[in-house]
N, C-alpha and C positions, 0 to 999 in steps of 0.2 A: 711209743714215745712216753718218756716218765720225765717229769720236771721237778729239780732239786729245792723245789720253792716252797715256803710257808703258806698257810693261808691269808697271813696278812699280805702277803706278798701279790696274793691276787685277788686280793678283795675288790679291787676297783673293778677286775673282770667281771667276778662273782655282780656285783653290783649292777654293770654296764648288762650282765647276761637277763637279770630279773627285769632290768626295769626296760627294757625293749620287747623283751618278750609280753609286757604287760604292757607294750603301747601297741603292738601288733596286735594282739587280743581286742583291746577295746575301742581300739579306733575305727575297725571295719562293724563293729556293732554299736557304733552310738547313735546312728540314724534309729535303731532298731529300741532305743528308749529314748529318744529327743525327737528323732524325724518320722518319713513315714514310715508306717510298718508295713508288712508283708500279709497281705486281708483276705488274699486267695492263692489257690493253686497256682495261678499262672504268673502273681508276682514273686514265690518261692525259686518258683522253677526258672523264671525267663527275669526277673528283675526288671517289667516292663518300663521305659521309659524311663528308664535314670539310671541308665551305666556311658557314662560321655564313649566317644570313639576311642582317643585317647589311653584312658583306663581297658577298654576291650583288647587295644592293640598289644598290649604290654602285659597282659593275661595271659592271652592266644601264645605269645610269643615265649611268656616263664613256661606252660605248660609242654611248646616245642620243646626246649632245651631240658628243662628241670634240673634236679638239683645235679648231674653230672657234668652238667655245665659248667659249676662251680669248684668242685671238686676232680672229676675224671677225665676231662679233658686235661689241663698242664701237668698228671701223673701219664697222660698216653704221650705225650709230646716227648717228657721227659726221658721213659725210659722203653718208646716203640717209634717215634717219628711222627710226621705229620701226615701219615697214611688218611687215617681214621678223619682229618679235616676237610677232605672231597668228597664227605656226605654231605658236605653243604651243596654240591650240584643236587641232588636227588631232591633237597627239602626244598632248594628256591624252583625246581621244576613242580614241585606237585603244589604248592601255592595257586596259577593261574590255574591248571587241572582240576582243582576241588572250586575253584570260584566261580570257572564255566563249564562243567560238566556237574557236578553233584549240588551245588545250588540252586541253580535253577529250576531244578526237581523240589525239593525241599521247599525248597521257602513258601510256597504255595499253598499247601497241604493241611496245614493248621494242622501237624503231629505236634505230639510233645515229648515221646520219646522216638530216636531216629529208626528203630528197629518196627514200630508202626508201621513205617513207612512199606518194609514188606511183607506185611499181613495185604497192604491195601493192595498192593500191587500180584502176590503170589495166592491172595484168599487162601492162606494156610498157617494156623497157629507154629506148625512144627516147625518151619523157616523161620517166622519169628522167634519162638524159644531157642530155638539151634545157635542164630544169628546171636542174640541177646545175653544168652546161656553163655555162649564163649568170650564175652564182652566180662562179665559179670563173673567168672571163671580167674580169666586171665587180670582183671583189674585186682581181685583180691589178695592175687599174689605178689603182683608191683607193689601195692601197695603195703605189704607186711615187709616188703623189702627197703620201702622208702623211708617209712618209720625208724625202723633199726638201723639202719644205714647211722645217722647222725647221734644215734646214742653210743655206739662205740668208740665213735670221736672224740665226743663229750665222757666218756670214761678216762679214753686215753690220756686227757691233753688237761683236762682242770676234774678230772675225780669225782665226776657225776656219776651215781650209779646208772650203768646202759635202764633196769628196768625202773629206777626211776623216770628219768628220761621216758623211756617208751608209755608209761601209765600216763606222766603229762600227756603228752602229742595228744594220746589217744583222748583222754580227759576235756581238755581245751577243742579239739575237734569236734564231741559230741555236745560240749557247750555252742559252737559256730552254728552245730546242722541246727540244735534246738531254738536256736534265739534269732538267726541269718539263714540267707538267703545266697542264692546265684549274686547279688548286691556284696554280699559280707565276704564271701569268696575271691569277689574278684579285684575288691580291694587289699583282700591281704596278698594277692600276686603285685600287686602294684608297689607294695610296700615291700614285699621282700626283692622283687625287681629291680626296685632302686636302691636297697643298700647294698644289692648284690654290684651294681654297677660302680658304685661309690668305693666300694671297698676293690673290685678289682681295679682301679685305677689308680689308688692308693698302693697298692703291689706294684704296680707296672713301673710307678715312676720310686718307691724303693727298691728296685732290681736297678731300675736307672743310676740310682745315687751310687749302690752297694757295684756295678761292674765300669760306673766311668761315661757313662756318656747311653744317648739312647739308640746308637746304632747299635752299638754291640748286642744288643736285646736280638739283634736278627744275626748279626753276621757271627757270633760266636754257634747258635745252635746252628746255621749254614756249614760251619767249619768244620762241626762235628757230625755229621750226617744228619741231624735232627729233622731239614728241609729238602722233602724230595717228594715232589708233585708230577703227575701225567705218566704214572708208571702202569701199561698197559701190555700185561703180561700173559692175559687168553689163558690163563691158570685158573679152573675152579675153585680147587684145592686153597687157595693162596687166602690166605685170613682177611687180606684185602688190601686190594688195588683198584686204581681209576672206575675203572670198569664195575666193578662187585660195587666200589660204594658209590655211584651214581645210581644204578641199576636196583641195588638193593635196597637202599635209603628210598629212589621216587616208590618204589611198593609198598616199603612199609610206611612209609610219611602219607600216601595216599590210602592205604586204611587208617590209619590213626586222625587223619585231619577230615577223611570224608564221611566214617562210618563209627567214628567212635563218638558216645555222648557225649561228654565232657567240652568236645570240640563243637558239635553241631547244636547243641543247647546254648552255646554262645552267640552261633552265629542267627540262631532264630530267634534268642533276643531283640535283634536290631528292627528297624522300624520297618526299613524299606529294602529292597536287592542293591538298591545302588551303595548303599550305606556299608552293606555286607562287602558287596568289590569294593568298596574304596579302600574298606577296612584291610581288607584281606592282601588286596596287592600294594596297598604303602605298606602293610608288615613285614614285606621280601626284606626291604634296608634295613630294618626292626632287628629281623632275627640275624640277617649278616653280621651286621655289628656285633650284637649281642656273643655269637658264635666267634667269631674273632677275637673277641676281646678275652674271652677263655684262653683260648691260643697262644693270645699275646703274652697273657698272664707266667704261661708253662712256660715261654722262651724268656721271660725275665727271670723264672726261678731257673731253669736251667743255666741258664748263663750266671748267674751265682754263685751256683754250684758245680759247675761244667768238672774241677779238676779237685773238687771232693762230694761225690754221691754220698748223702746221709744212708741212704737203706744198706749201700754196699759196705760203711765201716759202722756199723751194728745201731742206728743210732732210730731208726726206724724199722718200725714190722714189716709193713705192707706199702706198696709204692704210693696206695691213694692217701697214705701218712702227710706225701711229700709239701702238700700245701700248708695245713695245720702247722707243719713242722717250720717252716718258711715265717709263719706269722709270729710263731712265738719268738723264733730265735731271730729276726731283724725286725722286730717292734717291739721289743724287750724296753726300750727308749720309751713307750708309750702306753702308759698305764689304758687298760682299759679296753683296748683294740681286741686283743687273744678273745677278751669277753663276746664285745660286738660280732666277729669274724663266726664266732662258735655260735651265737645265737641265730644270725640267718642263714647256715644251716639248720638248725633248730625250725626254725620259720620254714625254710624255705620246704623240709618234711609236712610240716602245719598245712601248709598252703596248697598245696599238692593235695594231702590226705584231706581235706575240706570239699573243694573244689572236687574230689571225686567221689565223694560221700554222697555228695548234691546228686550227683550222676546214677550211682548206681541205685541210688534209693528211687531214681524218677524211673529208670528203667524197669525195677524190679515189680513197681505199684504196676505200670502201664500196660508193661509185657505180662504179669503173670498172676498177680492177684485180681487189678478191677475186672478182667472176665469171667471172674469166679459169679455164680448165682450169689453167692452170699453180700458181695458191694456193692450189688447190682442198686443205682436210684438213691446213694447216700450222698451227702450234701459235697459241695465244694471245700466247704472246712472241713469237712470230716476226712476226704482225700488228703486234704493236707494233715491232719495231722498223723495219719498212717505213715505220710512221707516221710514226715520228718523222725517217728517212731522205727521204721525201715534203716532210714541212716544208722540212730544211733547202736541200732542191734548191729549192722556195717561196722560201724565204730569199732563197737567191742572183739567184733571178727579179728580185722584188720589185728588189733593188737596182740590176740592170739596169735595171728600167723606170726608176729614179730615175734614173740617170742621163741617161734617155731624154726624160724630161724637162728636166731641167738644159739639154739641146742643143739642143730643137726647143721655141721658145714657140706659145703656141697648143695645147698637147697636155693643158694642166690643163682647159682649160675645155672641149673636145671630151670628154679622162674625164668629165665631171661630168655631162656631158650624156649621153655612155651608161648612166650609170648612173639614171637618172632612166627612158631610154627603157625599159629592162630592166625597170622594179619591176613595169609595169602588167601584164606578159604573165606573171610569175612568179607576182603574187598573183593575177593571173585563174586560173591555172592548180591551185590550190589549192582558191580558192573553187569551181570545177567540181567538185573532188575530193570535195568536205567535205557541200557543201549542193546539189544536183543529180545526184539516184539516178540519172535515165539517161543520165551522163556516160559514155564509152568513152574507150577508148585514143586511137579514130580522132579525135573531135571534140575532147580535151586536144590531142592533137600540131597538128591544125590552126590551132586558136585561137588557140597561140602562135605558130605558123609566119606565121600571115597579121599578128597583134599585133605581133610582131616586125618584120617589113617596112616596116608602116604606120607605126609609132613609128619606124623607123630614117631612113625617108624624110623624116618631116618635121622628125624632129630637122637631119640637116643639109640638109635645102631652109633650115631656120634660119638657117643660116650663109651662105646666098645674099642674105638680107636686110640690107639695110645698118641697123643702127642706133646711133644716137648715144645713147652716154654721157652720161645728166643728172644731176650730183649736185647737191645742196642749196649756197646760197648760203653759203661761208666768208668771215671778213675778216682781213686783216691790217693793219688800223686800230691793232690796240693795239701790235703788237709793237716792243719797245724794244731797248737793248744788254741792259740787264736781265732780259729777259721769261726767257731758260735761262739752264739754269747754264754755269759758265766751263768752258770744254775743249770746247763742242759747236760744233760748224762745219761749211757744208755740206760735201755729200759730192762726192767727184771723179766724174765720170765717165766709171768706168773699161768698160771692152769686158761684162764678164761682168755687170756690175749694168745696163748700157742694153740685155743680152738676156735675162735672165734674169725669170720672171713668179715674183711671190708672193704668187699667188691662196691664200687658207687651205683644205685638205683639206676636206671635210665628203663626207656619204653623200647628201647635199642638193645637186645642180647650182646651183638658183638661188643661193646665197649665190655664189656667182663672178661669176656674169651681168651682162650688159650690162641698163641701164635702157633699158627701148626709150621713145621719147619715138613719140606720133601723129602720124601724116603728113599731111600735109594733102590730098592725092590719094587719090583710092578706088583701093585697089588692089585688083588681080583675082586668079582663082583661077589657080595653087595658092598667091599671096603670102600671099592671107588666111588659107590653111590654115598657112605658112611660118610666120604672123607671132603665132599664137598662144601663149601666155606659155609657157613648159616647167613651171610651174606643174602643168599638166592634161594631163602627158604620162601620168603614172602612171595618173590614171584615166581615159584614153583608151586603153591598152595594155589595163585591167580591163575595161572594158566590152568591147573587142573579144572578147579570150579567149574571155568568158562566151558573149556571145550567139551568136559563129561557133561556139564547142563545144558550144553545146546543140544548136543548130539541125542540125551535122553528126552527131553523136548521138543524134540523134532518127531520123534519115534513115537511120543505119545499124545502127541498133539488129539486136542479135540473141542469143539464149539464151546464146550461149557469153561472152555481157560478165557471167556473174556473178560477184560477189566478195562479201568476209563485212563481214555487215552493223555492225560494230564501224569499220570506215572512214569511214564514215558520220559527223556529226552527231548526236549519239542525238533531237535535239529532231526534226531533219529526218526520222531514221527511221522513229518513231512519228507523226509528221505522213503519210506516207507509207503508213504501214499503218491509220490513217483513213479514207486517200482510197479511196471507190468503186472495184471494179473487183476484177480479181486484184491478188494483191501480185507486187512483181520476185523474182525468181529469187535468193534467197542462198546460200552456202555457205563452212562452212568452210574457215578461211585457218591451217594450220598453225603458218608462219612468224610467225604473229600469240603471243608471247610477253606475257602479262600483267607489270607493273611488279611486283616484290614480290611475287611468286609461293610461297607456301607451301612450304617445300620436304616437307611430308609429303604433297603432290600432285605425284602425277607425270604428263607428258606423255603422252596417250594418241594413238598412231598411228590416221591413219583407218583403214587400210588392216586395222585390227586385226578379227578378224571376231566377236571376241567383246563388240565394244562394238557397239551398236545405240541411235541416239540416241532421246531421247523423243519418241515420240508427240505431247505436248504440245508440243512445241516446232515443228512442223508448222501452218501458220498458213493457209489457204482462204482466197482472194480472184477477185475479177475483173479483168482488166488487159484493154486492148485492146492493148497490146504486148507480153507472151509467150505463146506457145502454151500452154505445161507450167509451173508456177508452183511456188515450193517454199522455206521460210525455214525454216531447219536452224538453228538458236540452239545452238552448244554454246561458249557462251561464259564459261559458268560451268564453273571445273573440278572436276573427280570424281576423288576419290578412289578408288584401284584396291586392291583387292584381292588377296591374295595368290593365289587362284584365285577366276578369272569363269566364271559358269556361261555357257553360250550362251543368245543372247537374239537368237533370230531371232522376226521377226515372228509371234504368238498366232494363232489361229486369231478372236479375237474382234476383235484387231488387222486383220483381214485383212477383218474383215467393212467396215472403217470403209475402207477402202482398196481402189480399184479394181486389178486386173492393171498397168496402166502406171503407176498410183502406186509401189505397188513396187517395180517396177523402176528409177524414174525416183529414189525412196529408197536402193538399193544403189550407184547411179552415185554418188551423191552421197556416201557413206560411200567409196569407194573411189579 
């Protein structure tokens, strides 16, 4: 899109674009030179105690959506239908899923990064790296995609250079990691949240003006196939229907919401679990709305444009043009807007790319430098400041990869697609951890090893498949001298805009994807494996995991897999200690820190010989998989005493207790 306008002509943009981008800058950092600062690691990382609900909920919920929300949803409506909007079954089902299944694990643990969580449970570096590796992998790629994403925009539409543009982002993000916090982050979602909300309603009700009334917003894209829900067609093949995007969306929303940082670093902010669910399940309406109002957004520009398509009479590139193109040409009346519209894109890349900087810099310290000998016993500021020195080298990555993009097309749509392969082997690898007592180390690393493969294979055997692009029937029947406003004229075609793709960022691959149309030839195997929708990559990677780790877990089971039963599921644990047989082997896990730990309770060492845990807390079962069986509960903490008396086992103690019990009781204390 190329506009026949002067620079004075959009100076007020030019204007509106600087000085919001400098309020979005300094407003989420003014605490950070007027209020409190950020003193330790754990107010960096978690923002204790001063992020309201409110502000969490409208975070949690930018980060669901992201910036395709604003952008690639009303180009999907536009020119594929309303398929792609019954991913919203999938994300409102893995809401209470991640709030009563993977919280209740967490929140307890006192981790700081979520991948901790299966060193404590798996006692294996390699799971954690594996796990964390692909977190840290796959984020660097979104995020090179997210960046550029909105400098093409801003080249197209007001003449920003793209790598201007991307040096900002990058520039202003590494000032956020340096100077803010999980705090600084989640106020710029806050702020691009609401002007994203502000501005889409502003569209909705000028689609109102511009087509006559607010019905038509629905009954013209009705008219023209645009609305067509509950299509349930047992088609794999099929880019997507009912079925693929309920199915597809709960696996991949349930790795991204249960196991990715960015998400669980939020939720272990909060004070309390109750805080977390309340949080969590009023954000269902949150994100509905939010996701509608996208929706609604497309069926206002469509109906606008129903009976002249900008892209089909030359006047736009690429379809995700369609909104940009929408703002300039019916807000031409309004100086200023084109500015504002084009900045929180701007922002809303900002936001995103901050807010995962935080992330990937906490995972990268946690997971894979502080075990090094060399960090080993350096201070709390010193942790922080590696952090934040981690980010900003993140920083400078990130914007490499954007330009890495910019060069080579074809690289958004291969990102999107690993990221898609990645979810199913990460959330299988959880669900092993959480709800499956005889998971090991051996059968997690497997699961993902083989998931990984399998998903990598067929993702691009995909790209061996030839298929054709179908969008929905447009006309330009209507279009007149009249139909835009005066100053819009097509665009040249210059070298950089006939190589350059502007697919929209999302954590979601298919919003990029090609619509595969059916072949009319049977094709054979591996095409029919190739040709299946990327839909059911996430829970084709879940299913693997699960079933190759239990099965190799079962097979290699042995006494030395135990760990403390607080890792666990508590539903699963107690399920577990029902079942017939012995019970499995537990033991306390040190490193296991309670949330809000009492401080007139202090840490008691196992190794301490004056503590002897109870009796009671010793549980008799039958197992046909361990020899020596034994659940050590000291998960409740005790209060110590200023002097303990010794408490070696009674003599009446000793009657309930064979000789190898005993002993097999000291190992475990020690």
């Amino acid at each position: 899109m190329l506009m026949a306008r002067t620079f004075m002509d959009l100076l007020w943009d030019y204007g509106v674009f600087v000085v919001f981008i400098i309020f979005s800058t300094l407003v989420p950092l003014w605490g950070r030179f007027f209020g409190k600062k950020e003193k330790t690691k754990a107010d960096y990382v978690f923002g204790l105690g001063t992020i309201s609900m409110g502000a969490m909920m409208l975070s949690i919920a930018r980060g669901t959506l992201g910036v395709r929300s604003f952008l690639g949803y009303p180009s999907e409506l536009f020119y594929r239908g309303s398929a792609m909007w019954e991913t919203l079954y999938g994300m409102v089902t893995a809401y209470p899923i991640v709030c009563f299944v993977f919280i209740p694990v967490y929140f307890n643990l006192g981790v700081t990064s979520v991948y901790q969580y299966l060193d404590l449970r798996f006692n294996s570096r390699l799971v954690r790296c594996l796990a964390s590796g692909t977190y840290v992998i796959r984020s660097l790629l979104n995020l090179g995609v997210t960046v550029y994403t909105p400098t093409v925009a801003l080249n197209t539409v007001i003449g920003i250079p793209y790598w201007a543009s991307l040096l900002g982002i990058s520039a202003i993000s590494i000032i956020f990691n340096l100077l803010g916090g999980l705090k600084a982050a989640i106020m710029a979602d806050v702020i691009q949240g609401v002007t994203m909300i502000l501005i889409s309603i502003a569209i909705i009700i000028q689609s109102m003006i511009n087509v006559g009334g607010f019905d038509k917003i629905f009954t013209v894209p009705a008219e023209n196939g645009r609305l067509n829900f509950f299509n349930f067609t047992g088609d794999f093949t099929i880019r997507v229907d009912t079925t693929s995007a309920w199915l597809g969306q709960l696996f991949m929303s349930l790795s991204i919401f249960g196991c990715q940082q960015n998400f669980v670093q939020r939720y272990l902010s909060m004070s309390t679990f109750k805080e977390v669910r309340r949080t969590l399940m009023s954000n269902i309406p949150v994100v509905i709305t939010l996701f509608s109002l996208a929706w609604i957004v497309g069926m206002g520009v469509y109906a606008v444009y129903a009976q002249c398509d900008p892209m089909a009479g030359g006047y736009i590139n690429k379809m995700d043009e369609i909104l940009p193109f929408f703002v300039e040409d019916k807000f031409s009346y309004l100086p200023g807007v084109l500015g504002l519209f084009m900045a929180s894109l701007f922002n809303g890349a900002l936001s995103l790319n901050v807010s995962n900087l935080n992330s990937l810099a906490t995972v990268t310290w946690e997971d894979f430098l502080s075990p090094l000998p060399r960090f080993k016993g350096i201070s709390d500021k010193q942790q922080l400041t590696i952090i934040k020195f981690i980010g900003s080298v993140y920083g400078v990555m990130v914007m490499g990869v954007g330009f890495a993009v910019g060069l080579l097309s074809g690289v958004i749509e291969s990102s999107m697609l690993m990221t898609s392969a990645t979810s199913g082997p990460l959330l299988g690898v959880f669900l092993l951890a959480m709800l499956v007592p005889v998971a090991n180390w051996k059968g997690a690393a497997s699961g993902m090893i083989v998931s990984h493969i399998v998903t990598l294979w067929i993702t691009f055997g995909s790209l061996t498949v030839d298929k054709e692009t179908v969008l929905l029937p447009t006309s330009v029947e209507g279009c007149t001298n009249e139909t835009f406003s005066a100053g819009i004229v097509k665009p040249s075609k210059s070298w950089l805009l006939a190589n350059t793709p502007l697919e929209v960022e999302s954590n979601f691959s298919y919003l990029d994807g090609p619509l595969e149309e059916h072949i009319a030839r049977t094709p054979q195997f591996p095409e029919t494996l190739y040709s299946i929708s990327y839909m059911y990559y996430s829970l084709i990677g879940t299913f693997l995991t699960v079933i190759i780790g239990t099965l190799v877990s079962y097979l290699t089971r042995h006494r030395d897999d135990a760990y403390d039963h607080k890792l666990l599921h508590p539903a699963v644990y107690r399920l577990s200690r029902m079942l017939p047989g012995k019970a499995r082997r537990y033991v306390n896990n040190p490193d296991i820190r309670p949330k809000n730990c009492p401080s007139a309770f202090k840490k008691i060492p196992l190794d301490n010989p004056a503590f002897e845990p109870s009796l009671e807390s010793i549980h008799e079962k039958k197992s046909p998989l361990e020899p020596a069986v034994f659940i050590v509960n000291m998960s409740v903490p005790v209060e110590v005493p200023s002097s303990v008396p010794s408490a070696e086992p009674t003599a009446a103690d000793s009657n309930r207790l064979v000789p190898e019990e005993v002993s097999e009781l000291k190992e475990v204390r020690t």
